[in-house]
C-alpha positions in Angstrom: -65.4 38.3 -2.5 -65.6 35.0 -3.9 -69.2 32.9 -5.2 -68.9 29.7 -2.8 -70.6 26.5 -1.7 -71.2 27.2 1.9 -74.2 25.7 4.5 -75.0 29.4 4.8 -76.5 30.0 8.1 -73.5 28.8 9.6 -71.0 31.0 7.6 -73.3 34.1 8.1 -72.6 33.1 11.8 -69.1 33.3 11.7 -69.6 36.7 9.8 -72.0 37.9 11.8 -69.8 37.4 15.1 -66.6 38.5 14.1 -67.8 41.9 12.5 -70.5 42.6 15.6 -67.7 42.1 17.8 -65.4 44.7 15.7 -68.5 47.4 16.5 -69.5 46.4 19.4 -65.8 46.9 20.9 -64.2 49.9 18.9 -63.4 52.6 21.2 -64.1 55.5 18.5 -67.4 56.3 16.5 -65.4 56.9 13.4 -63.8 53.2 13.9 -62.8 51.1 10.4 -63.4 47.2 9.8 -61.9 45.9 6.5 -63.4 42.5 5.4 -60.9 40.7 2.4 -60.8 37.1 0.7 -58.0 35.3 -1.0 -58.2 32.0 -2.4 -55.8 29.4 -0.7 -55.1 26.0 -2.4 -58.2 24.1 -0.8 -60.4 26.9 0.8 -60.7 30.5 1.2 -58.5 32.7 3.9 -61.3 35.5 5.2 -59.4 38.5 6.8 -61.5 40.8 9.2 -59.6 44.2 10.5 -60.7 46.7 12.5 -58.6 49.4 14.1 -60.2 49.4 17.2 -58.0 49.1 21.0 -56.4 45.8 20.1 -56.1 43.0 22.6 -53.6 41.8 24.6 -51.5 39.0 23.4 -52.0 37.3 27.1 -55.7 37.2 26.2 -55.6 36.1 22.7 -56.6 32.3 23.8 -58.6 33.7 26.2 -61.0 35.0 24.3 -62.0 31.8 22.5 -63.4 30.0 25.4 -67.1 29.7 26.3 -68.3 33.0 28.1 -65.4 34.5 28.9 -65.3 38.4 28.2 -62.2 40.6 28.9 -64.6 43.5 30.8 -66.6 43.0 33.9 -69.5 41.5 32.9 -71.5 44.5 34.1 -70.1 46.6 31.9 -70.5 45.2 28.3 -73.2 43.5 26.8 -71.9 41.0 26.3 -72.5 36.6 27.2 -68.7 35.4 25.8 -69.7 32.8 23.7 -69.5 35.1 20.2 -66.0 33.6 19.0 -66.5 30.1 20.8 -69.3 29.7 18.6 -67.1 31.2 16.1 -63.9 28.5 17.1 -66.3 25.5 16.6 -68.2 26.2 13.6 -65.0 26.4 12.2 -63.1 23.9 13.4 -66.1 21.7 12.4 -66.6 22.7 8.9 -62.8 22.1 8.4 -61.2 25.2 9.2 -59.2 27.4 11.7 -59.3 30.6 12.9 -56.5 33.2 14.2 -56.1 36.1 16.1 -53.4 38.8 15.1 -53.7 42.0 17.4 -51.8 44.0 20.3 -53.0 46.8 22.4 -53.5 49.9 20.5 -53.5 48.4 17.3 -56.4 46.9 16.1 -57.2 43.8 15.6 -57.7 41.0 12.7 -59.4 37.8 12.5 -58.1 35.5 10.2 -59.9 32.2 8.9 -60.0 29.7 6.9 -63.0 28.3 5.0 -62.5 25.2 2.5 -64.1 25.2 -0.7 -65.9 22.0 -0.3 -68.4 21.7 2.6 -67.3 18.2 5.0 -70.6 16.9 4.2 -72.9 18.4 1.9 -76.9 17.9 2.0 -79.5 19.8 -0.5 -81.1 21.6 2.4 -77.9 22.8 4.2 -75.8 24.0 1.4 -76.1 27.0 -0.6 -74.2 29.1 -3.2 -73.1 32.1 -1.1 -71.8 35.9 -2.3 -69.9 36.9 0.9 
């Protein structure tokens, strides 16, 4: 993983949701998330894969919009504002994010984060070891 100049409490967030989310919605126990970087001209491209159930290409924009969930809200712990949160940090710090996955077979986060920070303050900005 690559030594970068992040505001660090914001990328831990995106972290942070995209690989609870992988847990938190694997159908098996013995479930796999594989977390990769690869430098891309201006930025970084983070890949997160798990091979969990997948979702449905209807719901892939879905998803990214402010507490929506794809179970009854009774069911799963869950608020649906994970990869909203995720969507805006992003799209705010310059990136993108996208969503790669079909039923049954797994799913993958990809996203982009740029090497320079849009604005950069002492107190916000930190080198980070993803």
């Amino acid at each position: 993983m690559p030594l970068i100049v992040a505001k660090r409490l914001l990328l831990t967030q995106v972290f942070s949701n995209l690989i609870s989310n992988a847990i938190k919605h694997h159908h098996r126990p013995d479930g796999q998330i594989i977390v990769s970087a690869t430098e891309k001209g201006d930025g970084y491209e983070f890949i997160i894969s798990d091979d969990g159930p997948g979702i449905a290409p209807e719901h892939h924009e879905k998803i990214f919009g402010i507490f929506q969930t794809l179970k009854a809200k009774d069911t799963k712990d869950s608020t649906g504002i994970g990869l909203s949160i995720v969507k805006k940090i992003l799209e705010t710090e310059g990136g993108a994010i996208v969503l790669e996955s079909e039923l049954g077979m797994g799913t993958t986060f990809r996203f982009t984060w740029p090497k320079q920070p849009q604005t950069l303050k002492d107190d916000t900005a930190n080198l980070v070891q993803i």
